[in-house]
C-alpha positions as CSV (number, residue, x, y, z in Angstrom):
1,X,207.6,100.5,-46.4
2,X,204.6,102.6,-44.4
3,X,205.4,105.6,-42.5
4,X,203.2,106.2,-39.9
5,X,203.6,109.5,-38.0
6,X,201.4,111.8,-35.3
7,X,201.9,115.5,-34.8
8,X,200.6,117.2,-31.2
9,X,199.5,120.0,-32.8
10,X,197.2,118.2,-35.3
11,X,195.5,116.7,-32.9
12,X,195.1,119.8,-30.4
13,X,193.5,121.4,-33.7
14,X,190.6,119.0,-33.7
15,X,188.2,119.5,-30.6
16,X,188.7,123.6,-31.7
17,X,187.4,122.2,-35.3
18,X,184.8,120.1,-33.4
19,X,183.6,123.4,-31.1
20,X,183.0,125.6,-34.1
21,X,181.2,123.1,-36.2
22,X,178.9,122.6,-33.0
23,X,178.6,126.5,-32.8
24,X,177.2,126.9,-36.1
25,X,175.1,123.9,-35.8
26,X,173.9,125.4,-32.8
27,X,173.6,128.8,-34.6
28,X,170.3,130.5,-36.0
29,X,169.4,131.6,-40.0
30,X,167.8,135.0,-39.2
31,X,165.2,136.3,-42.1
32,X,161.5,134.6,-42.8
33,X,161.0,131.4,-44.0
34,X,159.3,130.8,-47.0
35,X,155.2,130.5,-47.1
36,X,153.3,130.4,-50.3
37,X,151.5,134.0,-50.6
38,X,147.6,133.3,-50.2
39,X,145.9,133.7,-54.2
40,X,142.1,133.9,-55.1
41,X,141.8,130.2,-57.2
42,X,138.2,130.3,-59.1
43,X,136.7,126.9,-58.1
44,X,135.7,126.2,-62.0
45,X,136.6,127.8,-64.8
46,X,134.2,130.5,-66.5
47,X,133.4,129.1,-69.6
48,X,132.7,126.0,-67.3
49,X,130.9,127.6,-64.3
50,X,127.6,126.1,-64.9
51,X,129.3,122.7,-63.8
52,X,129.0,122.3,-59.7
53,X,131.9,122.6,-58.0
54,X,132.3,120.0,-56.3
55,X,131.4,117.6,-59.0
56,X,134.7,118.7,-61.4
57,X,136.1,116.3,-62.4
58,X,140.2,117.2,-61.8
59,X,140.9,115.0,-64.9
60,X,142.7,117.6,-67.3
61,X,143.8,117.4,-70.9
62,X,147.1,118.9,-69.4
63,X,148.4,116.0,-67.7
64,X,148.6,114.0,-70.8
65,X,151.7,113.5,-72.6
66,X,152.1,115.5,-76.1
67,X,152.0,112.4,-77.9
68,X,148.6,111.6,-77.0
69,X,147.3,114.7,-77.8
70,X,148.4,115.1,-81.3
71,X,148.2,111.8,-82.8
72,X,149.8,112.6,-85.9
73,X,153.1,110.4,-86.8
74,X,154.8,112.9,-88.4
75,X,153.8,115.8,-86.5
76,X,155.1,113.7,-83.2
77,X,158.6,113.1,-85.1
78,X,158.8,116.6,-85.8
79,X,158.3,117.3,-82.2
80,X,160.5,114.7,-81.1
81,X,163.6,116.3,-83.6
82,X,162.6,119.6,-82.3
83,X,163.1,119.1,-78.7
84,X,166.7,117.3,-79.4
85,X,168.1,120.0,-81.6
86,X,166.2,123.3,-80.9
87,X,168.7,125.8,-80.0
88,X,166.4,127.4,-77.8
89,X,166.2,124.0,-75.7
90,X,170.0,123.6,-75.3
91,X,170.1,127.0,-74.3
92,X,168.0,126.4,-71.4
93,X,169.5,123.1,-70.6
94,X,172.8,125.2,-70.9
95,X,171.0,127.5,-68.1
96,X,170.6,124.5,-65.6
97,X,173.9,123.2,-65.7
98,X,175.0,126.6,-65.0
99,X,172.4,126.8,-61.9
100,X,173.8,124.0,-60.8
101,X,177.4,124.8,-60.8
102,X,176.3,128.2,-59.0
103,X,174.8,126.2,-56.1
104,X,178.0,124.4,-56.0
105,X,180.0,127.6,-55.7
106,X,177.5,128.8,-52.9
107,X,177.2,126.2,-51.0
108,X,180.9,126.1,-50.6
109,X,181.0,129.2,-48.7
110,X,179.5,126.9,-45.7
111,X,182.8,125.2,-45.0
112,X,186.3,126.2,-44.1
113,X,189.1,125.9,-46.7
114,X,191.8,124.0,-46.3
115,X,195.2,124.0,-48.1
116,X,198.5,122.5,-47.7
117,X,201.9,123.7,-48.6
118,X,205.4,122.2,-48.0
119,X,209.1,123.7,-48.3
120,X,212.4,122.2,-48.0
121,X,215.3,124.1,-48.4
122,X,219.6,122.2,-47.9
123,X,221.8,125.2,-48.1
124,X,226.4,125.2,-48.4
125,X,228.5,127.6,-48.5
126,X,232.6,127.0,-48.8
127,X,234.9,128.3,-46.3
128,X,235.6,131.8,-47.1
129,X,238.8,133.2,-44.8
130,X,238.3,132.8,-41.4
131,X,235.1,131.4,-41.9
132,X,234.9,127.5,-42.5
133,X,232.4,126.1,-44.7
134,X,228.7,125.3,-43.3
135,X,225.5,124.0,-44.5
136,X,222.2,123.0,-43.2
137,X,219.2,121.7,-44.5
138,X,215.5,122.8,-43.5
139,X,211.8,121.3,-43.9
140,X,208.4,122.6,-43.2
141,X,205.0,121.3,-44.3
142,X,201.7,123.2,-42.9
143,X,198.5,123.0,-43.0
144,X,195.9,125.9,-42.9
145,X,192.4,126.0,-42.4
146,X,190.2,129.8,-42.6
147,X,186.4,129.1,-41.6
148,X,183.5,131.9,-41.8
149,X,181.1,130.8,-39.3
150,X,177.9,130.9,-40.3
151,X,176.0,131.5,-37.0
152,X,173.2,133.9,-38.4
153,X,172.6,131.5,-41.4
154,X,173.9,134.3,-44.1
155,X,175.2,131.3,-46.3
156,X,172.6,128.6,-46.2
157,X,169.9,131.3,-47.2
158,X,172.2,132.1,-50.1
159,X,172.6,128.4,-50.5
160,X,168.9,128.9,-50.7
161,X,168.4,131.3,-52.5
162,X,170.8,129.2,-55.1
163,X,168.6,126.1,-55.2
164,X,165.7,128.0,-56.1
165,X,167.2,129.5,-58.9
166,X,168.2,125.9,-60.1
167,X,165.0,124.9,-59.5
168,X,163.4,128.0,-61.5
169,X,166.1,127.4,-64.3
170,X,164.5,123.8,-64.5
171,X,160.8,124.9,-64.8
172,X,162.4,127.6,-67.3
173,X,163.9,124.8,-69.1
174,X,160.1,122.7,-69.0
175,X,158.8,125.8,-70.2
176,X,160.7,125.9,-72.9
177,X,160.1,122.3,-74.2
178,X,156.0,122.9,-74.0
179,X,156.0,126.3,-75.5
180,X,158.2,124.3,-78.4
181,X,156.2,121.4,-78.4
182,X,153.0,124.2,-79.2
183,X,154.8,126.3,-81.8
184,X,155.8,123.1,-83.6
185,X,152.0,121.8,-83.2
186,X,150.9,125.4,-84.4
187,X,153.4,125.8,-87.1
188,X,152.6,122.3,-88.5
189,X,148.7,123.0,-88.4
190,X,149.5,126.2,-90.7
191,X,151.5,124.4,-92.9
192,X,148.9,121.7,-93.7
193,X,146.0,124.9,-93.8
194,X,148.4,126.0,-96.2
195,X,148.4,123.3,-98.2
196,X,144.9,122.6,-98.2
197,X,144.1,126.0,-99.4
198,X,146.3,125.2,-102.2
199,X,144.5,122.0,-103.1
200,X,141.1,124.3,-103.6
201,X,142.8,127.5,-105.8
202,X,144.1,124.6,-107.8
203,X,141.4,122.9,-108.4
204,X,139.0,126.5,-108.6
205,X,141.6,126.9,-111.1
206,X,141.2,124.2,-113.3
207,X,137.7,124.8,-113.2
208,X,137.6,128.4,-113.9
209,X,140.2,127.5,-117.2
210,X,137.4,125.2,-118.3
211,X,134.8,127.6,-117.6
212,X,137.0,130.1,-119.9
213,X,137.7,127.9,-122.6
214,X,133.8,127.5,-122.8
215,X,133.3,131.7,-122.8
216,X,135.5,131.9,-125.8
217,X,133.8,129.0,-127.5
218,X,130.5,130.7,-127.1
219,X,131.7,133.9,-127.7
220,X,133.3,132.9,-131.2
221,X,129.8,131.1,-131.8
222,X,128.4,135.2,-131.1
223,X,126.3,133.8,-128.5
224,X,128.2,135.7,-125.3
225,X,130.4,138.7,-125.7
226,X,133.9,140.1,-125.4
227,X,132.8,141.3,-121.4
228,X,132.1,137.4,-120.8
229,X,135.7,136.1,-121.8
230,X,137.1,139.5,-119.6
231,X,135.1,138.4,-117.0
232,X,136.1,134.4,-117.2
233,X,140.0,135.6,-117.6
234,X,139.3,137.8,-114.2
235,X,138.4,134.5,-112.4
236,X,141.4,132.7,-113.8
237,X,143.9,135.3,-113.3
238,X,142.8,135.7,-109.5
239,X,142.8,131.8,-108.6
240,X,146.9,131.8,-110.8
241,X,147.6,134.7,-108.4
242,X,146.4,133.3,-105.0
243,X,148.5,129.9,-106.2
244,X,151.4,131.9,-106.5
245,X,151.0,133.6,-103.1
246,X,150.2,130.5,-101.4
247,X,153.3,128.7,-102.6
248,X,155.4,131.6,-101.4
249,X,153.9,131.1,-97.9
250,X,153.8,127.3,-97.6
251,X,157.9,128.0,-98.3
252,X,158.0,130.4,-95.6
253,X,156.6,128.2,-93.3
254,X,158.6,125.3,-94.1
255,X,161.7,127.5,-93.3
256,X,159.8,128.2,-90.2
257,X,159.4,124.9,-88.9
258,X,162.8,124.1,-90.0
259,X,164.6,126.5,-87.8
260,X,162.3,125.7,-85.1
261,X,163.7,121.7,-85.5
262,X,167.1,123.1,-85.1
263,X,167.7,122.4,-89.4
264,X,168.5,124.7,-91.9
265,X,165.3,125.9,-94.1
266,X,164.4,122.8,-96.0
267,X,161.0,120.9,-97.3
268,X,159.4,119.4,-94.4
269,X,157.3,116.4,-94.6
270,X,153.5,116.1,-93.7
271,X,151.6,113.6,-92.5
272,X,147.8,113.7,-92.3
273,X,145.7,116.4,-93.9
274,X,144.4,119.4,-92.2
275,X,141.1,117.6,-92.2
276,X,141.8,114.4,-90.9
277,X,143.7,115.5,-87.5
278,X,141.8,113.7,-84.7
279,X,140.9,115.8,-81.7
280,X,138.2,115.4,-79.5
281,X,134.8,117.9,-79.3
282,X,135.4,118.4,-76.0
283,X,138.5,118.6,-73.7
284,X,138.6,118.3,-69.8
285,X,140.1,121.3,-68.4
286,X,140.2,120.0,-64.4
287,X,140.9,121.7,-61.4
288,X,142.1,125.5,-61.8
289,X,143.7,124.6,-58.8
290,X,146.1,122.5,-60.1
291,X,147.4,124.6,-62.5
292,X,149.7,126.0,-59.8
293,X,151.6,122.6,-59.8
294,X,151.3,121.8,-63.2
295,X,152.2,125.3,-65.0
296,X,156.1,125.4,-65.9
297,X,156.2,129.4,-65.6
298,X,154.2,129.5,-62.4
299,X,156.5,127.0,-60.8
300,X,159.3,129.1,-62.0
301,X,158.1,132.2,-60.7
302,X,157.4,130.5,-56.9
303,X,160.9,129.5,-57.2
304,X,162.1,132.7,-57.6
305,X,159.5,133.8,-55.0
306,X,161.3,131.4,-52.8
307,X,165.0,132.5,-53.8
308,X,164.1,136.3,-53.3
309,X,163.0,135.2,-49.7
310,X,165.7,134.0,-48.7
311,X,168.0,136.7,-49.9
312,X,166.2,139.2,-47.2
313,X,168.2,137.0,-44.7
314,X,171.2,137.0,-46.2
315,X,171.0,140.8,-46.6
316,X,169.5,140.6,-42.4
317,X,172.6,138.4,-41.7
318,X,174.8,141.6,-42.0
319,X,173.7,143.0,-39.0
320,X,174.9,140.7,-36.8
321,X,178.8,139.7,-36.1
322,X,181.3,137.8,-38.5
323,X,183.0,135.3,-36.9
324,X,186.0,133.3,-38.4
325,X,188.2,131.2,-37.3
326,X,192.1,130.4,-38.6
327,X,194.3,127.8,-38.1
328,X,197.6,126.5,-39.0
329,X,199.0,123.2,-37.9
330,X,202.3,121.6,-39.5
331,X,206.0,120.3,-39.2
332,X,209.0,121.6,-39.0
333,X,212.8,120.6,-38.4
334,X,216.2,121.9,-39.7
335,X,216.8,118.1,-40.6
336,X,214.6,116.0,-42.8
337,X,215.4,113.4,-40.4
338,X,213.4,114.7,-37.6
339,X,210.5,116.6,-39.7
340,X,208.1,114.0,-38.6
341,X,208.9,113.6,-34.5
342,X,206.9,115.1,-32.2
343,X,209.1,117.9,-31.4
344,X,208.6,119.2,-34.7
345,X,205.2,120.3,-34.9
346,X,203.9,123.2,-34.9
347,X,200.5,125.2,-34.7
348,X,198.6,128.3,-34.4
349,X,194.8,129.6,-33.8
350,X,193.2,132.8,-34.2
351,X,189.2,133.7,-34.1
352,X,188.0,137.5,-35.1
353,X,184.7,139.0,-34.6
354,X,183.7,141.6,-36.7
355,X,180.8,144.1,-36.2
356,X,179.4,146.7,-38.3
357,X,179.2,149.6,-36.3
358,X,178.5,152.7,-38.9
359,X,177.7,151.9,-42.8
360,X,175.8,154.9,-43.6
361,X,172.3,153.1,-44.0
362,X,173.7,150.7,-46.2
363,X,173.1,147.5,-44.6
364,X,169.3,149.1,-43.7
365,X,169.0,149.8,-48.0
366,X,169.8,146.5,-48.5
367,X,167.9,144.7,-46.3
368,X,164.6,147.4,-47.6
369,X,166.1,146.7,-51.3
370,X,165.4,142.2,-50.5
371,X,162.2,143.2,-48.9
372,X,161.0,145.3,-52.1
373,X,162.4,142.7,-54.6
374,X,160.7,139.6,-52.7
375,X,157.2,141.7,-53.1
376,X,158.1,142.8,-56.4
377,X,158.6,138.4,-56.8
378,X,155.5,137.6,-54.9
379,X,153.0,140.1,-57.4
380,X,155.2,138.4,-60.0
381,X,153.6,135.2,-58.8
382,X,150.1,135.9,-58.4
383,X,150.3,138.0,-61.8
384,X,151.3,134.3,-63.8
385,X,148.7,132.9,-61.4
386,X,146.3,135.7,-63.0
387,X,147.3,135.6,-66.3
388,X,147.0,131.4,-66.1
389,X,143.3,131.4,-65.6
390,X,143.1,134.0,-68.1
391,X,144.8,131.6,-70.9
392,X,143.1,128.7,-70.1
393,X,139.8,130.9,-70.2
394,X,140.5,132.2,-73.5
395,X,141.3,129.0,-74.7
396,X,138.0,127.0,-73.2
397,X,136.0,129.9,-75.3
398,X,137.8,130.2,-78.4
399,X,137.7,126.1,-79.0
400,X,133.8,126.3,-78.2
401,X,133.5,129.0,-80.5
402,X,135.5,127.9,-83.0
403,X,133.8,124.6,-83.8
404,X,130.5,127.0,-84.3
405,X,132.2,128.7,-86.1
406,X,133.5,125.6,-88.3
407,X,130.1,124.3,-88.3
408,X,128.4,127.3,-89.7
409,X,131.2,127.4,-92.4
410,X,130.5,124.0,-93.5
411,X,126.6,124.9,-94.3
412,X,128.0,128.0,-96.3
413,X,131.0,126.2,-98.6
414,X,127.9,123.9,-99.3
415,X,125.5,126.3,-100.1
416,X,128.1,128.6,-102.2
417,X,128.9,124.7,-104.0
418,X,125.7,124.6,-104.9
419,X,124.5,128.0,-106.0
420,X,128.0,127.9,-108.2
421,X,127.0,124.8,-110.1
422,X,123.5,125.7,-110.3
423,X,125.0,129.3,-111.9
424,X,127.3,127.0,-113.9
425,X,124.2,125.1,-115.4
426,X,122.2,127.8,-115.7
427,X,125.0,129.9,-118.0
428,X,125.3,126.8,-120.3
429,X,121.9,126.6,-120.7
430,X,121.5,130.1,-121.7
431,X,118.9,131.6,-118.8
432,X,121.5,133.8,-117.2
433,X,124.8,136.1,-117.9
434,X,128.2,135.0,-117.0
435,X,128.0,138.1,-114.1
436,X,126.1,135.4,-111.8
437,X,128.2,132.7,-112.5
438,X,131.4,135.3,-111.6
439,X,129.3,136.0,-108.0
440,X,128.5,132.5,-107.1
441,X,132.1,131.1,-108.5
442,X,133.8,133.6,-106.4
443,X,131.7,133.4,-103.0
444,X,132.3,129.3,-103.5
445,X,136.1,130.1,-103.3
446,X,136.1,132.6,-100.2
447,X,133.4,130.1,-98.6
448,X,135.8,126.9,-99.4
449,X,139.2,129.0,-98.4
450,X,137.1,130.1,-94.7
451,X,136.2,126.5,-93.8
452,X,140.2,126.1,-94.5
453,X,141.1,128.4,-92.0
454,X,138.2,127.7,-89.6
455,X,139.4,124.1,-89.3
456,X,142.8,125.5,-89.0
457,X,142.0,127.9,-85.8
458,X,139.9,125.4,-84.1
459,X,143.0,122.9,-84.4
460,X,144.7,126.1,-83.1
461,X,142.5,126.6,-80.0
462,X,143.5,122.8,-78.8
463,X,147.2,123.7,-78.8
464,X,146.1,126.9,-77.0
465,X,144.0,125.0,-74.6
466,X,146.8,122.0,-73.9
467,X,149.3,125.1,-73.6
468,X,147.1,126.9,-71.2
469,X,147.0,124.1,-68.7
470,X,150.0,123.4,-68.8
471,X,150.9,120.3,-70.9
472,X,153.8,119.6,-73.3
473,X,156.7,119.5,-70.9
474,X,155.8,115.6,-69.7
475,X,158.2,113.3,-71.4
């Protein structure tokens, strides 16, 4: 069985409901609306000014994904752990979600509240004396409804205001992911350096052993003397030293790139050599221009450009009268039996208007204290704007420079290769001391263990560059 039932007073509450949602439809958001601040954008960038402007190309290495720019299996599965388990990540993913429930809370403040409450109360008392026995039995259910008004807009700038920081707390979040997917890049480049440098005090090792074992055959024969062998167990001594120092470091970074996959320090597993990782001689770097659409932290800081913007409205909103609106509509009988007829209904309305009259200055300090903090965000902005170009400039450069670099190495580990065998051939023959064969022996090694670290800081530059303009969030 249905029961159906209409109360007057619920229905008289309506076109009141109707008229205030209308008034604040009607009703204004005081405070400026957001306008991106004006920023001097180069048209190329320096290292790349001799390229006409118009002819750029706005192809950039930053709008590739990560996976096309380091095209190393294993390296892209340890980037593809890190971002699932780094703790760093789920912090910032944490950060969203709570954005997003703070936008919820916010926005709320935009509608009335509502609630509902019922009572029902039978009552008997026995005849006492004179007086005969009575009972009755009474029901009430209300409703009640409170509504701030927002005329002057004070709670959709703070709803605002909250969406921007959502929207911030995202790019915070993409921010994360590319400066991890460049730290793992970086860290995994050092690791493999590491190793490599390894591979040549090992094998200048085993070399240097045979050179010794050589000193002390000629030295027995009274051919060389004591200072020789001295000098041959210097060479061997140095190499077992940097092996051991090497092997502490290549553990270091392990544990490094471990906690940076969200694992406990562990061996990690490698992939190509230092030496083989493909990368191109040149990178496009595109349009500076759209590194203020691509940059994670940029976009964060215009977001909370835009959320600071709004709050000098909220804080403006104060100035101007609160008006809310109360209402209470519900049923009541002393019998159960007639709680739902008409004649047991029951309502009530009440608006209020409240103005500020004298704060003390406070509501002028806080709208001055918005104004200062939205120009405090907008240098914020054109400082990551600054400091942007400046990265990506630093990067063009140090890649250019570190490929010379790398290419002058490469002529000197030959020519130290050389002058050490040609020391080594000399010194058996008998036309020179073992003191040259220490020089050359020993420049071979630094020469060898630079070209190491000169492949390794080129490497170094791309993650630089593709971090610079912005790439490494794009899944």
């Amino acid at each position: 069985m249905r029961m159906r039932f209409r109360s007057d007073s619920i229905a008289r509450l309506f076109p009141v409901i109707f008229c205030a949602a209308g008034l604040v439809l009607t009703g204004c958001a005081v405070g400026p609306n957001y306008k991106r601040p004006s920023t001097d954008v180069p048209a190329t960038y320096r290292i790349t000014a001799d390229v006409d402007a118009a002819n750029a190309s706005p192809a950039s290495l930053g709008d590739q994904k990560w996976w096309d720019v380091f095209r190393d299996p294993q390296l892209q599965q340890l980037i593809r752990t890190a971002l699932q388990q780094n703790y760093d990540v789920r912090i910032a993913a944490a950060r969203v979600l709570e954005a997003q429930a703070q936008v919820g809370i916010t926005r709320a403040d935009q509608f009335p509240n509502v609630s509902a409450s019922g009572s029902g109360t039978n009552l008997h008392n026995p005849a006492t004396g004179p007086i005969p026995s009575y009972g009755f039995t009474f029901g009430r259910i209300t409703a009640t409804a409170a509504w701030d008004l927002d005329f002057w807009g004070k709670y959709r700038r703070a709803s605002e205001a909250a969406r921007a920081q959502l929207l911030a707390s995202e790019w915070a979040r993409q921010e994360v992911d590319a400066t991890l997917v460049a730290n793992v890049a970086s860290a995994y480049f050092q690791l493999e350096e590491l190793d490599l440098e390894l591979d040549i005090s090992k094998r200048a090792l085993a070399s240097r052993n045979e050179s010794l074992d050589l000193t002390k055959t000629l030295e027995e024969h009274g051919i060389n003397s004591i200072l020789d062998v001295r000098q041959a167990e210097q060479l061997v001594y140095t190499a077992a030293a940097g092996i051991a120092d090497l092997e502490r470091r290549i553990g270091q970074q392990e544990d490094l790139l471990s906690i940076l996959l969200g694992n406990n320090p562990a061996s990690v597993s490698r992939g190509m050599n230092l030496i083989d990782q493909p990368h191109a001689p040149q990178v496009p770097a595109g349009l500076p221009s759209a590194l203020l659409e691509r940059r994670p932290d940029i976009r964060q800081a215009e977001q909370q450009l835009i959320a600071a913007n709004a709050r000098i409205g909220v804080a403006r909103a104060a100035y101007f009268p609160g008006i809310s609106l109360t209402a209470t509509s519900g049923l009541q009988s002393p019998a159960l039996t007639n709680l739902f007829s008409g004649s047991a209904g029951l309502w009530t309305f009440a608006g209020a208007v409240t103005q500020p009259i004298f704060t003390a200055g406070r509501l002028r300090s806080n709208v001055q204290l918005a104004r200062e903090q939205q120009q405090e965000a907008v240098l914020t902005y054109q400082q990551a704007i600054q400091g942007a170009f400046r990265d990506v400039s630093d990067a063009l450069i140090a890649y250019q420079k570190d490929q010379e670099f790398r290419a002058q190495q490469e002529l000197l580990a030959r020519s130290a290769q050389d002058a050490a065998q040609l020391s080594g051939m000399r010194y058996k023959a008998g036309t020179t001391n073992y003191l040259e064969v220490l020089t050359n022996e020993t420049n071979y090694l630094l020469a060898d263990l630079g070209l190491a670290q000169a492949r390794l800081n080129e490497l170094l530059a791309l993650v630089q560059i593709y971090k610079a303009l912005g790439g490494g969030w794009q899944q």
